[in-house]
C-alpha positions as CSV (number, residue, x, y, z in Angstrom):
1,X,-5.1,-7.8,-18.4
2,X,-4.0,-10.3,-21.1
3,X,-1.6,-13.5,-20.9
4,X,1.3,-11.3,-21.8
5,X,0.7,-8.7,-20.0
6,X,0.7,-11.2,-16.9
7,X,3.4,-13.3,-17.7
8,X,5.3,-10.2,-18.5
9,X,4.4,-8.8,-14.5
10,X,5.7,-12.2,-13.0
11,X,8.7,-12.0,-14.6
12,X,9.4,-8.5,-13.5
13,X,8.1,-10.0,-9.8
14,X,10.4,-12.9,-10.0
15,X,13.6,-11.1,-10.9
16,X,13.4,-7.9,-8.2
17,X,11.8,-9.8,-5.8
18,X,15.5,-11.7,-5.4
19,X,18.0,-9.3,-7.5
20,X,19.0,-6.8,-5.4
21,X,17.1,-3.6,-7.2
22,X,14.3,-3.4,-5.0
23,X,11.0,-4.7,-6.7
24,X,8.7,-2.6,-5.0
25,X,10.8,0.8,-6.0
26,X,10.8,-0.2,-9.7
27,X,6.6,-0.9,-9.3
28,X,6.6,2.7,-8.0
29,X,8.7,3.7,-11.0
30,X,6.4,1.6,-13.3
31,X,3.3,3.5,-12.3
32,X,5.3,7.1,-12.8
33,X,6.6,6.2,-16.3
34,X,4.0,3.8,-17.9
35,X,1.1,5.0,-19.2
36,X,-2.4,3.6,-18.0
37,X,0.1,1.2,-15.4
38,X,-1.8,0.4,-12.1
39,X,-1.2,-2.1,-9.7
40,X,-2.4,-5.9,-10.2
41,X,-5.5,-7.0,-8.1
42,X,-4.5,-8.5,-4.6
43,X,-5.3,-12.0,-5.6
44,X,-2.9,-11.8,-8.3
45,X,-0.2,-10.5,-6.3
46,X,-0.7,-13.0,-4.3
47,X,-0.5,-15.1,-6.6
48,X,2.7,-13.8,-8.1
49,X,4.1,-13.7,-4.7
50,X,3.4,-17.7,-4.2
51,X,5.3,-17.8,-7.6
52,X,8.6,-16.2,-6.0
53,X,7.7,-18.7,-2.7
54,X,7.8,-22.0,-4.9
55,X,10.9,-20.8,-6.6
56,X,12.7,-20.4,-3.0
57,X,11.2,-23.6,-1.8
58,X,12.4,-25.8,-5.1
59,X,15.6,-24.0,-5.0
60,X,16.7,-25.3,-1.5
61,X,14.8,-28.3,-1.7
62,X,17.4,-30.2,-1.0
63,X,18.0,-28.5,2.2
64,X,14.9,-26.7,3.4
65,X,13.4,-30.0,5.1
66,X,16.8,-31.1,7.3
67,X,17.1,-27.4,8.4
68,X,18.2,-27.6,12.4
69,X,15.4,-26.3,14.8
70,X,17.9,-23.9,15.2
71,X,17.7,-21.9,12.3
72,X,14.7,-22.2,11.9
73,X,14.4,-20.2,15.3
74,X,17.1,-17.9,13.8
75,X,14.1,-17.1,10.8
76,X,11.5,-16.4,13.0
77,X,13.1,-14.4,14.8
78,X,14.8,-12.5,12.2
79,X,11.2,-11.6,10.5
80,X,10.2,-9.8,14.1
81,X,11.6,-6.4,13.3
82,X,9.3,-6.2,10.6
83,X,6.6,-7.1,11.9
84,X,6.8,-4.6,14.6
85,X,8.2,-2.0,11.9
86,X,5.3,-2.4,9.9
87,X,2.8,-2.7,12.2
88,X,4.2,0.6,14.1
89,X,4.7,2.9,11.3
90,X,1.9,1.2,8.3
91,X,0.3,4.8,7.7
92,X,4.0,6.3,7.2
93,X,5.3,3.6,5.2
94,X,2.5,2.9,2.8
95,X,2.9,6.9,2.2
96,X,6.8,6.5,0.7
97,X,4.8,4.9,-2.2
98,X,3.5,8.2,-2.8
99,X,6.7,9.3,-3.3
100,X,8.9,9.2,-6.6
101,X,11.9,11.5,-4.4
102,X,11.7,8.8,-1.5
103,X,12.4,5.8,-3.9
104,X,15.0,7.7,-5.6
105,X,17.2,8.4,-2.5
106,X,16.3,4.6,-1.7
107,X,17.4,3.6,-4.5
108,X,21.0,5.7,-4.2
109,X,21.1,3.6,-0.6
110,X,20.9,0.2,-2.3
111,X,23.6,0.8,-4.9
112,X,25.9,2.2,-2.1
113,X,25.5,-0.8,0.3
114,X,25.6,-3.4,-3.2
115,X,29.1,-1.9,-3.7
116,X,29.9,-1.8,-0.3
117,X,28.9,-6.2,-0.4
118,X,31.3,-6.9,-2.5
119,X,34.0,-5.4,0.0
120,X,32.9,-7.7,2.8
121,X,35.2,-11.1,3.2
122,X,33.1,-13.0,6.2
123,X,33.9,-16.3,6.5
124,X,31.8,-17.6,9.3
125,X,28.8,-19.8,8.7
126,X,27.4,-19.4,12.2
127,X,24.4,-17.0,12.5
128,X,24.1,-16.0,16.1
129,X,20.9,-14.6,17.7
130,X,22.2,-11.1,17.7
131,X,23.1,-11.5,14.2
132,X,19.7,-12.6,12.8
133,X,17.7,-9.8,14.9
134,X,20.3,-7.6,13.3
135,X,19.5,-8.5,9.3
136,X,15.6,-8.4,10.1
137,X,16.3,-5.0,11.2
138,X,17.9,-4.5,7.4
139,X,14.4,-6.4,6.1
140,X,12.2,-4.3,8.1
141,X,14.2,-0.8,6.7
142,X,13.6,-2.3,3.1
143,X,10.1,-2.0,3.2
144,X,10.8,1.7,2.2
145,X,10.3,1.2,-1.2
146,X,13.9,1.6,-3.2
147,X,15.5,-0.4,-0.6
148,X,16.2,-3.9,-1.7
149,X,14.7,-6.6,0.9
150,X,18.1,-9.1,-0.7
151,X,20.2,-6.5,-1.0
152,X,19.9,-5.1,2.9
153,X,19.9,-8.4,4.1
154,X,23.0,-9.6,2.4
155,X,24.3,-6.7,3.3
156,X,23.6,-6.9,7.0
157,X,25.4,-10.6,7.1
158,X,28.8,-10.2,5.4
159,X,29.1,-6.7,7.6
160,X,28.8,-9.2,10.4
161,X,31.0,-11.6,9.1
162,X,28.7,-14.4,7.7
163,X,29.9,-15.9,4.3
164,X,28.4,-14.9,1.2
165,X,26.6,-18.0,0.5
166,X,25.4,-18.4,3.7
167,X,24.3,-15.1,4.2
168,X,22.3,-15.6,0.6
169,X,20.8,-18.8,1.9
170,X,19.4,-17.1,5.3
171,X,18.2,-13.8,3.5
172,X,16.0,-15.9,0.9
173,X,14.7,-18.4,3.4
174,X,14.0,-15.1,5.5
175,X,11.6,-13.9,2.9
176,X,9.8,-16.7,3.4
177,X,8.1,-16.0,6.5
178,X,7.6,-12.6,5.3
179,X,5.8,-12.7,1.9
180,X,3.7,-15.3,4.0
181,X,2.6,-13.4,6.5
182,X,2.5,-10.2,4.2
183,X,0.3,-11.9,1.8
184,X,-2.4,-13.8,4.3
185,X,-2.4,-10.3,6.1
186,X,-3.7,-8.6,2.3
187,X,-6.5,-11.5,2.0
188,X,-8.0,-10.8,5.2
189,X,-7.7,-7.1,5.0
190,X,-9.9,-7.7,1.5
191,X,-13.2,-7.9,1.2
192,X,-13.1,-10.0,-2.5
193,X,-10.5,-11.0,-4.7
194,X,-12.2,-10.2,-8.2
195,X,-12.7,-12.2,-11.3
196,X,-10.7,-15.1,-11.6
197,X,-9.3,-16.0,-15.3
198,X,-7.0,-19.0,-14.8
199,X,-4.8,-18.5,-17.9
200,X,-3.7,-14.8,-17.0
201,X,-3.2,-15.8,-12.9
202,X,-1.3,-18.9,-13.9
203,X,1.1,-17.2,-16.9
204,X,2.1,-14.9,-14.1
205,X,2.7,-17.8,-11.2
206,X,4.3,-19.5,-14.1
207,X,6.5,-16.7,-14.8
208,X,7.0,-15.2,-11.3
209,X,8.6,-19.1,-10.3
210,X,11.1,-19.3,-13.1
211,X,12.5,-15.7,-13.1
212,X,12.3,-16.2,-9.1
213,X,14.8,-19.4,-9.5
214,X,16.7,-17.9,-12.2
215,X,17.5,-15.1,-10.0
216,X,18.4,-16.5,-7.2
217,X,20.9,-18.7,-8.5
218,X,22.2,-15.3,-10.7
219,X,23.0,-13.7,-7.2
220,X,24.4,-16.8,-6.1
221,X,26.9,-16.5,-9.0
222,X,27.7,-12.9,-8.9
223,X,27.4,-12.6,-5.0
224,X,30.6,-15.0,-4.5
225,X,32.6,-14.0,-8.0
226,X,32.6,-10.1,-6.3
227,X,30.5,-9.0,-8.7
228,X,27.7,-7.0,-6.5
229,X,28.8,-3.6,-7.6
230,X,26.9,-4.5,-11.3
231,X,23.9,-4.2,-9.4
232,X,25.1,-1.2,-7.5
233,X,25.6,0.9,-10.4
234,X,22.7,0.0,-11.7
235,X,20.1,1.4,-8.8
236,X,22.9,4.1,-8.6
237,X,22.2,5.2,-12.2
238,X,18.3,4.5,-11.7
239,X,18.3,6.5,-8.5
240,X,19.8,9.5,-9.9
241,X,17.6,9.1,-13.4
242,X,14.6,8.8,-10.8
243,X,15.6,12.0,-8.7
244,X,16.7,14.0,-11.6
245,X,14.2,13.4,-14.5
246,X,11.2,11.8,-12.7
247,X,10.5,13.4,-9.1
């Protein structure tokens, strides 16, 4: 892998890991339509992944170190389901990767419920412990790959009545957790992590971090203008393109 070729893979990383596409049902798609395409290393997708983490943590910056005790509770809590989810049903799961039909369908489910975002008018900034057990139920259903993680989760918390923006703040600081635990759980499962070549690991951090804030202030912006259904046509078109030309 070159410098471009990384920097190029953390910019992909940064922009579906928060728009709500579903970044793991487009690396399926990658691997079907690009010739030669495999997946990255583990270390480098860890890598990557830190990339997305720094661009949450510098986005709320301001914020992320006075958060009450409370929500903080409200994100641990919230990751549970997928923890249990994944834990229960890996061997399943990790099999929908093998599967161009599954992400297709998945992807048909994301551009339904991105439409269906933009219909929701919650006003309520309070996130009760019902409601946050409730959207890490819609995390743990978006590890099927074609299901967006940001997409399911916003989607959860305006059906309950949550404000846009605040249910946008809790389903990025949700992921934080997540892509933690996610990513120590890879390393230990690993025996090595391969060569190391700083200039192609840190192009792709580099990358990963500023698409990662870019995009999260882009659903910010589109989340609260009632523009979600851009993003629901679009998986809409790509799931039928998926199911009808490539499964």
């Amino acid at each position: 892998m070159d410098i471009f070729s990384a920097a190029l893979m953390g910019l992909v990383q940064g922009l579906t890991e928060f728009l709500p596409v579903s970044s793991s049902g487009h690396l399926v798609l990658a691997q079907k339509i690009i010739p030669g395409f495999d997946q990255p290393g583990i270390a480098f997708e860890v890598i990557l992944h830190a990339g997305t983490l720094l661009a949450i943590l510098f986005y709320f910056r301001s914020s992320i170190f006075s958060l009450s005790r409370r929500f903080v509770s409200l994100l641990i809590l919230g990751t549970i389901p997928a923890v249990i989810i994944g834990f229960l049903f890996q061997d399943m799961l990790e099999g929908f990767f093998d599967s161009v039909a599954i992400v297709g369908f998945a992807l048909l489910i994301t551009g339904i419920i991105n439409i269906i975002t933009d219909k929701n008018t919650g006003k309520n900034k309070n996130i009760s412990t019902s409601h946050s057990l409730l959207i890490g139920l819609a995390q743990a259903i978006a590890i099927i790959p074609g299901i967006s993680r940001s997409g399911s989760t916003i989607f959860a918390a305006t059906s309950l009545g949550i404000s846009k923006e605040e249910a946008a703040k809790f389903s990025f600081l949700l992921s934080v957790p997540a892509v933690i635990g996610a990513n120590v759980l890879e390393l230990i499962s690993q025996t090595g992590t391969g060569s190391f070549d700083f200039s192609i690991y840190f192009s792709g951090f580099l990358a990963a971090a500023l698409s990662g804030y870019f995009a999260i202030g882009l659903v910010f912006k589109i989340l609260t203008n009632n523009k979600f259904n851009y993003f629901g046509v679009y998986c809409l078109l790509l799931g039928l393109f998926t199911l009808l030309v490539l499964a």
